[in-house]
C-alpha positions in Angstrom: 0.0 0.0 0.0 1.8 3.7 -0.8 1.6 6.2 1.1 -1.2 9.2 0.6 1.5 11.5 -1.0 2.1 8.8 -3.4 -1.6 8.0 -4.4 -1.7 12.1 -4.8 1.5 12.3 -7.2 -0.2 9.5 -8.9 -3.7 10.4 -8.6 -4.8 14.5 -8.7 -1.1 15.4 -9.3 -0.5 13.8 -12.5 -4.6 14.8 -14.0 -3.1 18.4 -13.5 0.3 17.8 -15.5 -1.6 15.5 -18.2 -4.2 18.7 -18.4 -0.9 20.9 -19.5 0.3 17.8 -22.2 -3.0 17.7 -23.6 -3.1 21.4 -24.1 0.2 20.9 -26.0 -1.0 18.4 -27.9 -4.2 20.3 -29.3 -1.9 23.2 -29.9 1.0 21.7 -31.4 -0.4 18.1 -32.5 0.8 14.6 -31.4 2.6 13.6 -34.3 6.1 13.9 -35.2 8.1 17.0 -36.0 8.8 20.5 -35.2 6.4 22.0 -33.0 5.6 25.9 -33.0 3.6 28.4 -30.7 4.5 25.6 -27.8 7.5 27.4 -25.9 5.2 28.8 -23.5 3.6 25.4 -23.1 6.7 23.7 -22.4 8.0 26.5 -19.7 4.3 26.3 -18.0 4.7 22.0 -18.0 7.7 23.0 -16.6 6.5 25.0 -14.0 3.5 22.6 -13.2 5.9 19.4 -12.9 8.6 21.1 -10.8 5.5 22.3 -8.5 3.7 19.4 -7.9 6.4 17.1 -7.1 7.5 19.6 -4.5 4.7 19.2 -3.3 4.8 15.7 -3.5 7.9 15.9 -1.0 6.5 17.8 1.2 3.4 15.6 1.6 5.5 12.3 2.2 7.8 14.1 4.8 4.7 15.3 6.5 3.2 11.5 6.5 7.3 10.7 7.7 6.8 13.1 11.0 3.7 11.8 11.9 4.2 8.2 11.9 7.1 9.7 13.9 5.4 11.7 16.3 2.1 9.2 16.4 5.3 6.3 18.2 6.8 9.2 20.2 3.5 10.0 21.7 2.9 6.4 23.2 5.4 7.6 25.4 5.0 11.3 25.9 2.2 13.4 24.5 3.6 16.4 25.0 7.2 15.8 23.7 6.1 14.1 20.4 4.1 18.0 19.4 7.8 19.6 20.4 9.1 17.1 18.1 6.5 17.7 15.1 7.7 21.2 15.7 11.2 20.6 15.4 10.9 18.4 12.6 8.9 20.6 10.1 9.9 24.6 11.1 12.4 25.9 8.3 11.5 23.3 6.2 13.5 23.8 3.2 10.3 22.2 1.3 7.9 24.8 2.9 9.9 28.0 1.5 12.3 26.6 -1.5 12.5 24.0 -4.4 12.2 20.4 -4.3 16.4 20.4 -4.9 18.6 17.6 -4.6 20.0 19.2 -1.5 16.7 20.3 0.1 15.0 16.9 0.0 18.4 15.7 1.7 18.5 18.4 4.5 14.5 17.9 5.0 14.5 13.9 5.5 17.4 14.0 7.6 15.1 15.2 10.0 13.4 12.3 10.8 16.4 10.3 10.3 17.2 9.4 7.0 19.7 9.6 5.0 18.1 10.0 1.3 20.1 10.0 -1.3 22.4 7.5 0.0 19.1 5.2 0.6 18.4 5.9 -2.9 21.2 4.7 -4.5 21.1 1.9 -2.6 17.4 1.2 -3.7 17.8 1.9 -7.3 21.1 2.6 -9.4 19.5 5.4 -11.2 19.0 7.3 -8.3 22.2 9.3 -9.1 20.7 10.0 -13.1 17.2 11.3 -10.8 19.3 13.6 -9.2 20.6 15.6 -11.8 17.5 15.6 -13.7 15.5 17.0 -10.4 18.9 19.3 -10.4 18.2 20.5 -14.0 13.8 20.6 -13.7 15.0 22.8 -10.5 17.5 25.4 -12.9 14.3 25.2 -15.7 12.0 26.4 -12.9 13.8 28.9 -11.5 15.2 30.5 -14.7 11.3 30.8 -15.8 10.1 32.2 -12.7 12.5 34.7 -11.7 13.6 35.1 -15.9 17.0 34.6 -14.8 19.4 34.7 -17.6 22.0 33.2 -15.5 20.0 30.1 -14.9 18.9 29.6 -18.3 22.7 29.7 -19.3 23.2 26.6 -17.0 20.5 24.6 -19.0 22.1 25.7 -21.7 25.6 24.2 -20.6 23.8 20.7 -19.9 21.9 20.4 -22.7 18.4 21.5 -21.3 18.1 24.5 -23.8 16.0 24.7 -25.4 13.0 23.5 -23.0 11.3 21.0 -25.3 8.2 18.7 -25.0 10.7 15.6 -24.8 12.6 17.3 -22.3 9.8 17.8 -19.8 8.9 14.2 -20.4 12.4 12.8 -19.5 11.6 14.9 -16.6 8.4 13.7 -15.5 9.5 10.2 -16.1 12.4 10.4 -13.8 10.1 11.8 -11.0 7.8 9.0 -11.8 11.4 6.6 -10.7 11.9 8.9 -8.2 8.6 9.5 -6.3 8.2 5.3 -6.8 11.2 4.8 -5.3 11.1 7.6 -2.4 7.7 6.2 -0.9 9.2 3.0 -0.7 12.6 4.0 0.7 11.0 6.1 3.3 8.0 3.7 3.9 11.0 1.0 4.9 13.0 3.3 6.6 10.3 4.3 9.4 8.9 0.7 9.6 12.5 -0.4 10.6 13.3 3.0 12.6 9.8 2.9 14.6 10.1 -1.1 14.9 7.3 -2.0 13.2 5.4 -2.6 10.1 5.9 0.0 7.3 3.5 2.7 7.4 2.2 2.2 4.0 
């Protein structure tokens, strides 16, 4: 059984990116060959992907603290809310991107190392990482219209944004979010000695 977050990335999460694809395909067709009028398309798919699986994160480390706080509370009620507390404030995923380095900083919290656990889980954990790395750059250089950043998707191969791109995206957070509920799910089943969460 996956977690909530999960059945949301795979559930009302993806309707809303497949809502942006479709649009692309009415605009620019399905078939082969160069597309036009679709730049925007691609920099709002781009926008929509980095966004949801953000928030994707954040809803699995919020399931993560409370199957945490739920076995501290057995013990002590009150400790396990200072606990909550401590766990979420600052969150990097509450005020910033879903970045390589965010996701690690915010699940170390309740114990975790990710990316290490990752890797461990799945070899192409290191490949997910540099494309969430990349989605990251796309999103911020679109936001903010920082030339800056869209020089560094220039410089690995990300520019210009294209349909195929934002695929290769989503299908690496696909991997990714697959293989992050299951990581994590294990994790706190073997930290909280019991059965996984989900």
């Amino acid at each position: 059984m996956p977690s909530s977050a999960y059945e949301q990335w795979t559930g009302d999460r993806r309707r809303k990116i497949d809502e942006l694809f479709s649009a692309h395909a009415t605009v620019g067709g399905s078939g082969r060959g160069r597309r036009w009028r679709t730049e925007q398309l691609n920099w709002s798919m781009t926008l929509r992907l980095a966004g949801e699986f953000q928030g994707f994160a954040r809803e699995l480390h919020n399931e993560a603290v409370e199957c945490c706080v739920n076995y501290i509370a057995k013990i002590n009620p009150e400790f396990a809310n200072v606990t909550r507390t401590n766990m979420i404030i600052n969150r990097q995923l509450d005020r910033g991107n879903a970045q390589p380095g965010a996701l690690g900083s915010d699940y170390s919290r309740i114990g975790i190392v990710l990316w290490p656990a990752l890797e461990t889980a799945n070899k192409k954990a290191k490949t997910w990482n540099k494309e969430l790395e990349s989605l990251n750059i796309a999103r911020n250089a679109i936001a903010h219209d920082d030339q800056k950043e869209f020089l560094r998707l220039k410089d690995v191969g990300k520019l210009p944004i294209k349909k195929a791109t934002v695929e290769n995206w989503r299908k690496s957070l696909d991997s990714l979010a697959t293989t992050m509920d299951d990581v994590v799910g294990d994790y706190l089943g073997t930290f909280l000695r019991g059965p996984r969460p989900w």
